[in-house]
C-alpha positions in Angstrom: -72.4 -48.8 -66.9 -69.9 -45.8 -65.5 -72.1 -46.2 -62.2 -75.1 -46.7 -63.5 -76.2 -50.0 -62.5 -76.6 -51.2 -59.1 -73.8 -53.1 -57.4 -75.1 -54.3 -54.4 -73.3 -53.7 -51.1 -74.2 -56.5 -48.2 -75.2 -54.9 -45.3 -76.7 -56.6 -41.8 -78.8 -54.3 -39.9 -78.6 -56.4 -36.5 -79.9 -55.0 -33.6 -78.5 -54.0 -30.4 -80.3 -55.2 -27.4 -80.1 -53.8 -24.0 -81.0 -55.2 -20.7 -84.0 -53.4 -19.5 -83.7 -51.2 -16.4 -84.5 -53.1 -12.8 -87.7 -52.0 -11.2 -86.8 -50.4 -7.6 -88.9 -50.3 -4.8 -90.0 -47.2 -4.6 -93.5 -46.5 -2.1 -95.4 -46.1 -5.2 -93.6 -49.3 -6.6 -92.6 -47.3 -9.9 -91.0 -48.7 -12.7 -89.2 -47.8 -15.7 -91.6 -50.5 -17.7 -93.5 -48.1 -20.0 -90.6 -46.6 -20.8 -88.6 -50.1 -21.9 -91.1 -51.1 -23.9 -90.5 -47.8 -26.1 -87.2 -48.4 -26.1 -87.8 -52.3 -27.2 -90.1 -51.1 -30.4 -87.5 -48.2 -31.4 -84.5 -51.3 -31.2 -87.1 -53.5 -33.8 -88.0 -51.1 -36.4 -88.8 -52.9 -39.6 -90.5 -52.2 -43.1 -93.7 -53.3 -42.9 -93.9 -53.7 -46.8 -91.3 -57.0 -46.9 -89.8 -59.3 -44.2 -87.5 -57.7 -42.0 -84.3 -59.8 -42.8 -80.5 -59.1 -43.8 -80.7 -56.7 -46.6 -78.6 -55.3 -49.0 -78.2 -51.6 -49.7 -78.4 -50.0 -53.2 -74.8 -48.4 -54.4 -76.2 -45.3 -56.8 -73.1 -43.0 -56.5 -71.6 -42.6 -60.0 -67.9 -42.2 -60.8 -67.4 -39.1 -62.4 -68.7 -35.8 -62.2 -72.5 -34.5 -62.4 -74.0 -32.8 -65.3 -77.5 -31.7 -65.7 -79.6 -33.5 -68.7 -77.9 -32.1 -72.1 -74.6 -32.1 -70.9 -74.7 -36.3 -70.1 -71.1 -37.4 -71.9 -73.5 -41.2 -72.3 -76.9 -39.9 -72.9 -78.1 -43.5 -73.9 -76.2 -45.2 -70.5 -77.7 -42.4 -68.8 -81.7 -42.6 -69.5 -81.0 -46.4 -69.2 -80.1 -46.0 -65.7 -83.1 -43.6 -65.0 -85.5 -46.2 -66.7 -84.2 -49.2 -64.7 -84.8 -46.7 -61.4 -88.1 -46.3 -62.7 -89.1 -50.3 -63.2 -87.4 -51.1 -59.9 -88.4 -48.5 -57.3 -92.4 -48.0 -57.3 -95.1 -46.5 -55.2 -96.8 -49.0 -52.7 -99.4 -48.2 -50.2 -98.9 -46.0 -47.1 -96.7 -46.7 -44.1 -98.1 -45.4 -41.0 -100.7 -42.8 -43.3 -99.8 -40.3 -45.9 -98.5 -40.7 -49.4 -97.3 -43.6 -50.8 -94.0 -45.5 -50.0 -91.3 -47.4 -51.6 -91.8 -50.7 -52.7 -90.1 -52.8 -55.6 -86.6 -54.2 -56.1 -84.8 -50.9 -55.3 -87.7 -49.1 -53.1 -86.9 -51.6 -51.0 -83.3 -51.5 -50.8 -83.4 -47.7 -50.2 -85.6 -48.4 -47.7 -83.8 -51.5 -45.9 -80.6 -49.1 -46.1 -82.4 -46.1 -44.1 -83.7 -48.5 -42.0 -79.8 -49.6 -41.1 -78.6 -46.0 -41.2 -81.1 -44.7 -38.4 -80.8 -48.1 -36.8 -77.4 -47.0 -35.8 -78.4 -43.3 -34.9 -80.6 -44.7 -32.9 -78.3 -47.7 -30.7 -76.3 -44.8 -28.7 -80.3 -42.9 -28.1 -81.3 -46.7 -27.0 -78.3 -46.9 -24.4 -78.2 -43.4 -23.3 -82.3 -43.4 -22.4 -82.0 -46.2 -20.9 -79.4 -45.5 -18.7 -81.6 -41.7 -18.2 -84.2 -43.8 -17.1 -83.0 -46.1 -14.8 -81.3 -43.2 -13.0 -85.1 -41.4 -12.9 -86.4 -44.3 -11.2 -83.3 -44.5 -8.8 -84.2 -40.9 -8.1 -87.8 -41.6 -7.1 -87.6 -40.5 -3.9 -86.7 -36.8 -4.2 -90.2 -36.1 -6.5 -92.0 -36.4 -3.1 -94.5 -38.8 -5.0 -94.8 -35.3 -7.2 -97.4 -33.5 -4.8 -96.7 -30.5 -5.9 -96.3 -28.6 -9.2 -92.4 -27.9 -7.8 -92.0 -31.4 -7.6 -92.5 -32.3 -11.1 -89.8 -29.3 -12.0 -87.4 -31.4 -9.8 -88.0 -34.3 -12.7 -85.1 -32.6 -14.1 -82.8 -32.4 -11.2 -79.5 -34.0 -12.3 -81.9 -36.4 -14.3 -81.5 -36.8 -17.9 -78.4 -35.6 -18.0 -77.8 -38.0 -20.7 -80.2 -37.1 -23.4 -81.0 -33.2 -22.5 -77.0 -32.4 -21.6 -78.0 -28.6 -21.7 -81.5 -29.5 -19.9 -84.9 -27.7 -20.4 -84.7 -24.4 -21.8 -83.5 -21.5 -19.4 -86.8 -19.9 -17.9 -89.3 -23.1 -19.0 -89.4 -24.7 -15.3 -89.5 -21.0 -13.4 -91.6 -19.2 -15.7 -94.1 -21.6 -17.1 -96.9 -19.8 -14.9 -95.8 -16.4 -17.3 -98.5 -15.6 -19.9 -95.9 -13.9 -22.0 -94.1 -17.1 -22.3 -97.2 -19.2 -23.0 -97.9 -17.0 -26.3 -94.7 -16.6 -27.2 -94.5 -20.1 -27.7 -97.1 -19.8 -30.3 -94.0 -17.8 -32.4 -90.8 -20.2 -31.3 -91.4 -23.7 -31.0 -95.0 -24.3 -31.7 -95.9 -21.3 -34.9 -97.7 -23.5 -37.0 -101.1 -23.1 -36.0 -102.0 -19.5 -34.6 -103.1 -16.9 -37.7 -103.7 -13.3 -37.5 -107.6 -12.6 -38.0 -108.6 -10.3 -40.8 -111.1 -7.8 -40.0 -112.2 -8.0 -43.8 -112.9 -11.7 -44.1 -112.8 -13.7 -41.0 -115.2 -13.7 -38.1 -115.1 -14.3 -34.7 -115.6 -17.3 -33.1 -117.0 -16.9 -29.8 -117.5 -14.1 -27.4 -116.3 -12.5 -24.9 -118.1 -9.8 -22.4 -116.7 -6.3 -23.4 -115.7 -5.7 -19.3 -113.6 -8.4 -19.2 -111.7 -7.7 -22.8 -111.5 -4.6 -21.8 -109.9 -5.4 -18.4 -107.3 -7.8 -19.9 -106.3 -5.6 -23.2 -107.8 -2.3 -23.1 -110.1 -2.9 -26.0 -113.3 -5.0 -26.3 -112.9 -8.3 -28.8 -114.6 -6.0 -31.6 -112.2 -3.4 -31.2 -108.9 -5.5 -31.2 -110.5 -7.9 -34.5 -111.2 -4.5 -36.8 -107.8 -3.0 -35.2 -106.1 -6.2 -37.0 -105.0 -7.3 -33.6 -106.2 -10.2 -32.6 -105.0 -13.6 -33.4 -106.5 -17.1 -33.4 -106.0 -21.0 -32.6 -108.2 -23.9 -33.2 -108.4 -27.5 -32.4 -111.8 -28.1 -32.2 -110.9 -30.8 -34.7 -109.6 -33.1 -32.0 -113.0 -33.0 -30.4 -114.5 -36.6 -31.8 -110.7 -38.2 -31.4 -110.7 -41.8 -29.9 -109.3 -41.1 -26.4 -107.6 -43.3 -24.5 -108.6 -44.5 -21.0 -108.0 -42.7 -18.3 -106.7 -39.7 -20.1 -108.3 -36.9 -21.3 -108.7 -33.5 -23.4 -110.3 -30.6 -24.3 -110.7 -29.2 -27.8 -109.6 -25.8 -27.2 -109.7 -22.7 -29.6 -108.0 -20.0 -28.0 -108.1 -15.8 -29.0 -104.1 -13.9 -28.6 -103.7 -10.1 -29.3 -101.1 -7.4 -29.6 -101.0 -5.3 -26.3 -101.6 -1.7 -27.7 -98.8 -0.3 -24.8 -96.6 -2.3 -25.1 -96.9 -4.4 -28.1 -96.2 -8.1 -26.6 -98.6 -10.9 -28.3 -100.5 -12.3 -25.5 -103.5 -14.4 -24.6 -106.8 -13.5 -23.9 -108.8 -16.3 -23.9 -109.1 -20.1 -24.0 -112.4 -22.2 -24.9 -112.5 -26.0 -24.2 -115.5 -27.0 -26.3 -116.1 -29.9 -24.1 -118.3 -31.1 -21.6 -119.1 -27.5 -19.8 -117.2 -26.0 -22.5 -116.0 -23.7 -20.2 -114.3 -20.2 -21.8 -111.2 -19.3 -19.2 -109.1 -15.9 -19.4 -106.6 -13.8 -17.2 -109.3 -12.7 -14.8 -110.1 -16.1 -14.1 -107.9 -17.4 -10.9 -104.3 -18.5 -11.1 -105.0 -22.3 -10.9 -108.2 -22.1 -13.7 -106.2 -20.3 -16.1 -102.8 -22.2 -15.6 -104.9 -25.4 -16.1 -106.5 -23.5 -19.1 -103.1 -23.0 -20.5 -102.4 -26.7 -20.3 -105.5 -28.0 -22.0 -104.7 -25.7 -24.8 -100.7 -27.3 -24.3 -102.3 -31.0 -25.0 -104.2 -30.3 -28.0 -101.0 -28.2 -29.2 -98.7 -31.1 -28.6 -101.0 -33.3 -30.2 -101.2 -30.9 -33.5 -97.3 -29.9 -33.3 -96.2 -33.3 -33.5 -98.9 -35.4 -35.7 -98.8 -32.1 -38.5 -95.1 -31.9 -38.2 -95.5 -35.6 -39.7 -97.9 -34.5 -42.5 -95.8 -31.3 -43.2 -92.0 -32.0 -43.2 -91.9 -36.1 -43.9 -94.4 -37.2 -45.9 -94.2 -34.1 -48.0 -90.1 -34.4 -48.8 -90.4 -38.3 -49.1 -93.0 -38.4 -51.8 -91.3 -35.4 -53.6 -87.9 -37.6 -53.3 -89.9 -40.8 -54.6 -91.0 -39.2 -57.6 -87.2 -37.7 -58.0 -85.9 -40.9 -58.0 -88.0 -42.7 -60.5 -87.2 -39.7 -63.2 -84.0 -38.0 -62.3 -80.4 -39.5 -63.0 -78.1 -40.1 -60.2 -75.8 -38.7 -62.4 -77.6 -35.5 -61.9 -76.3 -32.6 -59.6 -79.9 -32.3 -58.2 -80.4 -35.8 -57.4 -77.5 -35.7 -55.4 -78.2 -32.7 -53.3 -81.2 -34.3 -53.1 -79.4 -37.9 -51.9 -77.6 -35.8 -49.5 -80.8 -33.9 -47.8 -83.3 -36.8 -47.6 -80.8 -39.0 -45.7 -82.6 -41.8 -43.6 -85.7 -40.2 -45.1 -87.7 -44.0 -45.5 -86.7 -44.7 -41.8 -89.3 -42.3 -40.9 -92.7 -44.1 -41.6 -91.6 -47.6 -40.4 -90.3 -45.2 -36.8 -93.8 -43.8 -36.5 -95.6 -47.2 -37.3 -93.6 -49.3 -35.0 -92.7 -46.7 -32.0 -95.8 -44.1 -32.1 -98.7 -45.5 -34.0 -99.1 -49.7 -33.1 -102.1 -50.8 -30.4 -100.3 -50.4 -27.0 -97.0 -48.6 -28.4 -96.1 -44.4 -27.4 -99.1 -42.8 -28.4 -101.4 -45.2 -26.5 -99.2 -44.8 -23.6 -98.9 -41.1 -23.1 -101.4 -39.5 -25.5 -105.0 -38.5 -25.1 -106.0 -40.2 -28.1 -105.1 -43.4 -29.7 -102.3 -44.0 -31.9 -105.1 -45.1 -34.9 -106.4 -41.6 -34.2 -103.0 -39.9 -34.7 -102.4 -41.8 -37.7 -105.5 -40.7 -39.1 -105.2 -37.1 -38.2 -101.3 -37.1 -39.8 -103.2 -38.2 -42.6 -106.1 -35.9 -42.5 -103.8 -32.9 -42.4 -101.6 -34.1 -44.9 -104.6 -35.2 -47.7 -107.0 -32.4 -47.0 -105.8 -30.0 -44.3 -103.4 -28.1 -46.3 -100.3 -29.7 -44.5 -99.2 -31.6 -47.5 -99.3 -28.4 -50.0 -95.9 -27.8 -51.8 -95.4 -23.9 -53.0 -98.8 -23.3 -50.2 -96.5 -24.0 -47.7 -93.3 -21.9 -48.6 -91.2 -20.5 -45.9 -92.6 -16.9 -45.9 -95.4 -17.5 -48.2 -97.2 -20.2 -45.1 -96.1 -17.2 -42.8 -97.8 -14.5 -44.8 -101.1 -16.3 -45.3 -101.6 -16.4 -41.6 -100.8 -12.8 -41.3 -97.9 -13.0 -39.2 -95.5 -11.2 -41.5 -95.9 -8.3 -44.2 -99.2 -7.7 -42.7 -101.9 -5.4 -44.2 -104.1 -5.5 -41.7 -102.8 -5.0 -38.6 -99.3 -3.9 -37.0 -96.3 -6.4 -37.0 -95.7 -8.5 -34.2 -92.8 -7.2 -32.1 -91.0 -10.5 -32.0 -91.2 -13.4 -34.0 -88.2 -15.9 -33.0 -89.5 -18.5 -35.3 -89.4 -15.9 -38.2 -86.3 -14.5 -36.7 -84.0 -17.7 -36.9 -84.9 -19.4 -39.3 -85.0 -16.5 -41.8 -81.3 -16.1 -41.7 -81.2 -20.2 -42.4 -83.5 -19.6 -44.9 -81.7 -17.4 -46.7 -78.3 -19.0 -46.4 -79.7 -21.9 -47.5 -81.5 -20.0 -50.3 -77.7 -18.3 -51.4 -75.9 -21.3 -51.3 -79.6 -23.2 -53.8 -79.0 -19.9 -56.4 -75.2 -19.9 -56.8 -75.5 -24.1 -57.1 -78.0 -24.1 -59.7 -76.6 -20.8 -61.4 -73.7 -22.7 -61.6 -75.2 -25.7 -63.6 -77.9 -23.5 -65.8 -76.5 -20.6 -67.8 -80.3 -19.5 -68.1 -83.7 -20.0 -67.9 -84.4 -21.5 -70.9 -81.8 -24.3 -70.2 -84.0 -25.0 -67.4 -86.8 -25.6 -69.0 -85.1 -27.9 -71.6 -83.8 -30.0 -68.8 -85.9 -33.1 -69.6 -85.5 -34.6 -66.5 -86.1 -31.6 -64.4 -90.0 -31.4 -66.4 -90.0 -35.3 -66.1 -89.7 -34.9 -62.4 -92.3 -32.3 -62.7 -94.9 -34.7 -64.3 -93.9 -37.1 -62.1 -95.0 -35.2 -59.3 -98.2 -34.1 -60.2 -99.0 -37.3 -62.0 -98.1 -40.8 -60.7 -96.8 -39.8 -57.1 -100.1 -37.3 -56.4 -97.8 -35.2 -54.6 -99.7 -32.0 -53.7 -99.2 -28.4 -55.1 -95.8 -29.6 -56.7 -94.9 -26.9 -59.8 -96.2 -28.6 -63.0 -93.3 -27.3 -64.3 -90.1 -26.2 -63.6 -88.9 -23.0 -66.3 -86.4 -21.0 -64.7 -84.0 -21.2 -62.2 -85.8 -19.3 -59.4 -88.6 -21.6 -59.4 -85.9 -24.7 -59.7 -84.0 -22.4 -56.3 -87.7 -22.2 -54.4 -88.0 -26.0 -54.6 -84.7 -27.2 -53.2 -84.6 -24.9 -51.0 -88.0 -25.7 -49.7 -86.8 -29.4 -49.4 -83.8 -28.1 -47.5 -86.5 -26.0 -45.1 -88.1 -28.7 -44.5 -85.7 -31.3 -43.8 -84.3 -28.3 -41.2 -85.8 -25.4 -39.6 -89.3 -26.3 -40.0 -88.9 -29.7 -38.7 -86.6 -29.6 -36.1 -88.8 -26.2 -34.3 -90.7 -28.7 -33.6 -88.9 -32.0 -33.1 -85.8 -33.4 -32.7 -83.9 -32.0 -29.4 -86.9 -29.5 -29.1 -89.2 -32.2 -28.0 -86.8 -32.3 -24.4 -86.1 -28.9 -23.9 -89.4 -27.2 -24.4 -92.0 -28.4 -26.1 -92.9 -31.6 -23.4 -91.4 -30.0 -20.4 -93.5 -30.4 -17.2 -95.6 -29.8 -15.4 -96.8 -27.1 -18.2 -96.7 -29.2 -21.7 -98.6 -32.6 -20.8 -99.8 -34.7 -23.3 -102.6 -36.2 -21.6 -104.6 -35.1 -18.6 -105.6 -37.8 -15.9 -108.5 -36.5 -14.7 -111.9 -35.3 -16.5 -112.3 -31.9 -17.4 -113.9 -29.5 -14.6 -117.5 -28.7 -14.6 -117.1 -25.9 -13.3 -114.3 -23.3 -12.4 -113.0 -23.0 -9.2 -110.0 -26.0 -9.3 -108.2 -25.9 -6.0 -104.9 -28.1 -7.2 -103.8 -28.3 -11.0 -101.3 -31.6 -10.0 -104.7 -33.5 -10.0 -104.7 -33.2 -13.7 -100.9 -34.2 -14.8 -99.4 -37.8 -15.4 -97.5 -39.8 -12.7 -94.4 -41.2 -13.0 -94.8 -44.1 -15.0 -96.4 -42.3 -17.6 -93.4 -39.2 -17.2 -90.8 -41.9 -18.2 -92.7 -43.4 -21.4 -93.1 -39.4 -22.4 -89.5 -38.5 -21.7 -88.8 -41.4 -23.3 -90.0 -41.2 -26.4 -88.6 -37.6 -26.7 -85.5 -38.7 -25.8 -85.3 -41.3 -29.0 -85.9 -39.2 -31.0 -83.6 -36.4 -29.4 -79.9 -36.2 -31.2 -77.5 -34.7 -28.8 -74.5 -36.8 -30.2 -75.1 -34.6 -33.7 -73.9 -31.3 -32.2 -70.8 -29.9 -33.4 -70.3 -33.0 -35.8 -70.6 -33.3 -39.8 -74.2 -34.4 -38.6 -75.2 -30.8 -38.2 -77.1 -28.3 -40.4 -73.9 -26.4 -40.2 -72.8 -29.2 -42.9 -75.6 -29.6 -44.5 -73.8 -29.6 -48.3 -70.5 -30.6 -46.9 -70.5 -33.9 -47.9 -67.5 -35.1 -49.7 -68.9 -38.0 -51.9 -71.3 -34.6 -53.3 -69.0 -31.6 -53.3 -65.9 -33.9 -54.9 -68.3 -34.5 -57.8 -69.4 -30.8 -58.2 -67.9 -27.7 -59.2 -65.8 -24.7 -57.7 -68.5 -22.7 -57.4 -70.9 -25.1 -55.5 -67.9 -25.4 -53.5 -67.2 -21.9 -52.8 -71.1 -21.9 -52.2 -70.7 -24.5 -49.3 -68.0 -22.6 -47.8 -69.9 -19.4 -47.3 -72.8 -21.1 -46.3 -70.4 -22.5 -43.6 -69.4 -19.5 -42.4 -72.7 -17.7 -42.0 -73.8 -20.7 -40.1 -71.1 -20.4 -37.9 -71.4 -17.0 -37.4 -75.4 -17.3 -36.5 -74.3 -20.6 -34.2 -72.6 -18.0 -32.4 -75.5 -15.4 -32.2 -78.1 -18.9 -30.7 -75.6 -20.2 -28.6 -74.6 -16.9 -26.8 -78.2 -16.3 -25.7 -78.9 -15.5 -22.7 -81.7 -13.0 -20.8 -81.7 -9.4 -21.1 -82.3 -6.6 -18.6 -85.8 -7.0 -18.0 -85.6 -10.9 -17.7 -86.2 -11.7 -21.7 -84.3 -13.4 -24.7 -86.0 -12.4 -28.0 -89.3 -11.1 -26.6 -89.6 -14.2 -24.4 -89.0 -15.2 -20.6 -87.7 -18.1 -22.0 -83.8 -18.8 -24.3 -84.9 -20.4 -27.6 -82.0 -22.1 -29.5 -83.5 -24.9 -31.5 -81.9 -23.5 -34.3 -78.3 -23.8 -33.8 -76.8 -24.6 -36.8 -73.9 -26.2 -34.8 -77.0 -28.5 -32.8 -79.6 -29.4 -35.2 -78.9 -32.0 -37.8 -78.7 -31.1 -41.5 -81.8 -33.8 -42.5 -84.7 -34.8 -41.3 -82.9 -37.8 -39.7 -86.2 -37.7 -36.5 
């Protein structure tokens, strides 16, 4: 059926398994056992929909080249194949929360071949962590039992050398106590939360005594909200969480403003909403604000990573499913599609299995439970806004929140986020237009593309994707989706994840997940290290960002930099998708350049920040959403 029907190709997804590391006796009697047993769930991932067993994986790739719907040379061979997808791969319930997942004959194929595929991403990550860990614990004795908040930046001396090659991010372990580089955070790795408040139709959420605003900033709260200034965080949400024992969390909501002098975003004020509910600020002393600033870090880490799930997975693998069921693989947008979503139905069974289980990574190093984290992913994804399709466009997300084309206040200064993945963006946005120019003479033979509106339907019908076009009509609307997909199977997942985790996001001592000792009552803490996790607890955290880290990718076909280089894809398109690739290519090595060359300017600062950003190094960060 000129590669329509589905020759099966045997594949054995063994696993690899690695002796665990040897406890050493250390005065503490630390071990690496926390860690190992991440390690043991990552090497066992299975679909929890079917018996994990020898599987085989489906073989869609057709023979010849791709045409879009009325140019099919075997119309009839054609919509067979799409119908067969359709009876074969179907929606069953939700792995590890969200929308629904594959199930059926060929669901489950797709899946048990994703499943193989990040099976062997993830052997080298196995043996490489391991071997990071064991060398942590034969290390011990240089932490000084970590005392001191300089001991826990010594956690990184020489250690994980394996995983984090480059190590943290130049200026995260010697500036962390920097306010600048706490809010600027809030616009580089973690800019999915904060929002511009508008004088017009927000209001504010607590107070704070005019003297003291107008000690810190110059201005009293009023006078920075109506001036379009100020700038708001809240997870109050995690309040009513299940924690876990023996860690704990506030439930912070935290004000940021424009400095009027010199225009750097910076915060004013952090509120923990529990117990004392205590509001901290600059004026407070060094060690209550510096804890302050880590409260707000758990309950950012907790949002970054769970929402990340909601926004970037679950919303690209129920967009795929319903693409699948309705479009051919004989299709040029099913392919690019095949391409982007690779190891896309890994995902779900990762989280279940390595994050969300009783007693797995989120039990072990979280505040909350891993139940809670599945049913805040889902939360955010079903009713949150996280799981919104055209809502959550690049620039359009960016703009709601006011941090770009703002009418009501002035622009922020820096915006790194904005900054770097813009030119992404748009490369990836050039290379969508001359693609689907090249396939669609017009509009009007988009919106004749049956498969394209079937899609469409699909979408919004069966696979209750959320704020999915009802229709697709025109090739900019067609351009805005795939390159949305593309987005976020990229730049907006891996600000947050991937190799990001390591370097900034979970450095310590300032980005804990949990805190090991209840909330003050009062202000006045004499020693922050009361608060932070010991070691055990360090090497389940590092980890688990260490599995899901993917130094091997950089400088390989693996990266974003080839993101539509794929030969089985460009040999079955045409010159002008392939001219598209190439000048996609060479942008991306061009901007490599720009990230990688980094470093501080004169007055101690790389893009704003006393910190060098480079998550988004085309040459570093993998092309899909692979973590």
């Amino acid at each position: 059926m000129l590669g329509h029907t589905f020759s099966i190709l045997a594949c054995s997804t063994s696993l690899l398994v690695f002796n665990h590391v040897v406890a050493v006796a250390v005065p503490r009697q630390v071990s690496a056992t926390l860690a190992d047993s991440i390690v043991v769930r990552a090497q066992n991932i299975v679909n929890p929909l079917s018996p994990q067993q020898p599987g085989a994986a489906p073989n869609l790739d057709i023979t010849g080249s791709y045409y879009i719907s009325q140019n099919s040379p075997n119309p009839l061979i054609r919509s067979t194949g799409v119908l067969a997808k359709a009876l074969t791969f179907l929606y069953g319930p939700p792995v590890a929360g969200g929308p629904a997942y594959p199930t059926g004959v060929l669901g489950l194929l797709k899946v048990v071949a994703d499943l193989a595929s990040i099976q062997l991403d993830l052997t080298p990550e196995s043996a490489q962590t391991v071997l990071d860990d064991g060398n942590a614990v034969l290390g011990v004795g240089k932490y000084d039992e970590l005392q001191t908040l300089e001991d826990y930046t010594k956690l990184y001396d020489g250690e994980w050398t394996t995983t984090l090659p480059k190590g943290p991010d130049s200026g995260v372990l010697t500036n962390y106590t920097d306010d600048l580089l706490f809010s600027m955070e809030r616009l580089s790795n973690s800019p999915y939360q904060v929002r511009r408040l508008n004088p017009s139709s927000d209001s504010l959420n607590f107070q704070i005594a005019d003297a003291v605003a107008e000690n810190i900033t110059g201005s009293t709260l009023q006078q920075l909200f109506s001036a379009g200034r100020l700038f708001y965080a809240d997870y109050r949400d995690q309040a009513n969480l299940t924690p876990n024992i023996g860690k704990y969390s506030a439930a912070c909501d935290a004000y940021f403003y424009i400095n009027s002098n010199s225009g750097q975003f910076l915060p004013l004020a952090i509120r923990t909403n529990v117990g004392a509910n205590l509001i901290y600020t600059p004026a407070d002393s060094a060690n209550d604000w510096l804890l302050a600033k880590m409260m707000y870090n758990v309950n950012d880490f907790w949002f970054a990573q769970w929402n990340h799930l909601a926004s970037t997975h679950e919303v690209v693998q129920i967009t795929y499913e319903a693409a699948i069921r309705t479009i051919s693989e004989e299709h040029p947008v099913q392919a690019l599609l095949n391409r982007l979503m690779f190891e896309v139905f890994a995902i779900q069974p990762l989280a279940q299995t390595v994050l969300f289980d009783p007693g797995a990574a989120v039990d072990l190093v979280f505040s909350y439970s891993g139940s809670s984290a599945a049913t805040y992913t889902t939360r955010y994804y079903q009713s949150v806004g996280s799981g919104r399709f055209r809502s959550n466009y690049f620039a359009t997300n960016l703009q709601s929140r006011g941090l770009i084309n703002s009418a009501y206040g002035p622009a922020l200064k820096h915006f790194p986020f904005y900054e770097d993945a813009s030119a992404i963006h748009d490369a990836i946005s050039t290379f969508m237009t001359a693609f689907i120019g090249s396939y669609y003479s017009s509009d009007a033979v988009v919106a004749a593309d049956g498969e394209l509106q079937a899609w469409a339907n699909e979408a919004n019908g069966p696979a209750k994707a959320i704020d999915f076009p009802s229709v697709i009509t025109s090739r900019a609307a067609l351009v805005n989706i795939l390159t949305h997909m593309a987005h976020l199977a990229s730049t907006s997942h891996h600000t947050i994840n991937t190799n990001e985790l390591l370097s900034i996001s979970s450095t310590l001592p300032f980005h804990p997940p949990a805190l090991y000792k209840p909330l003050p009552t009062a202000k006045g803490v004499t020693d922050v290290v009361d608060y932070l996790p010991p070691l055990p607890q360090i090497l389940a955290q590092f980890t688990i960002g260490a599995l899901f880290a993917r130094p091997d990718f950089v400088g390989t076909n693996r990266s974003l930099l080839h993101m539509f280089d794929g030969q089985t894809f460009l040999s079955k398109t045409n010159a002008q998708t392939r001219a598209a690739n190439g000048a996609f290519m060479s942008a991306m090595q061009g901007f490599s350049f720009q990230v990688s060359s980094r470093t501080f300017d004169a007055d101690g600062l790389s893009q704003g920040m006393p910190f060098v950003w480079q998550a988004l190094d085309p040459n570093v960060m993998p092309y899909s959403i692979t973590t």
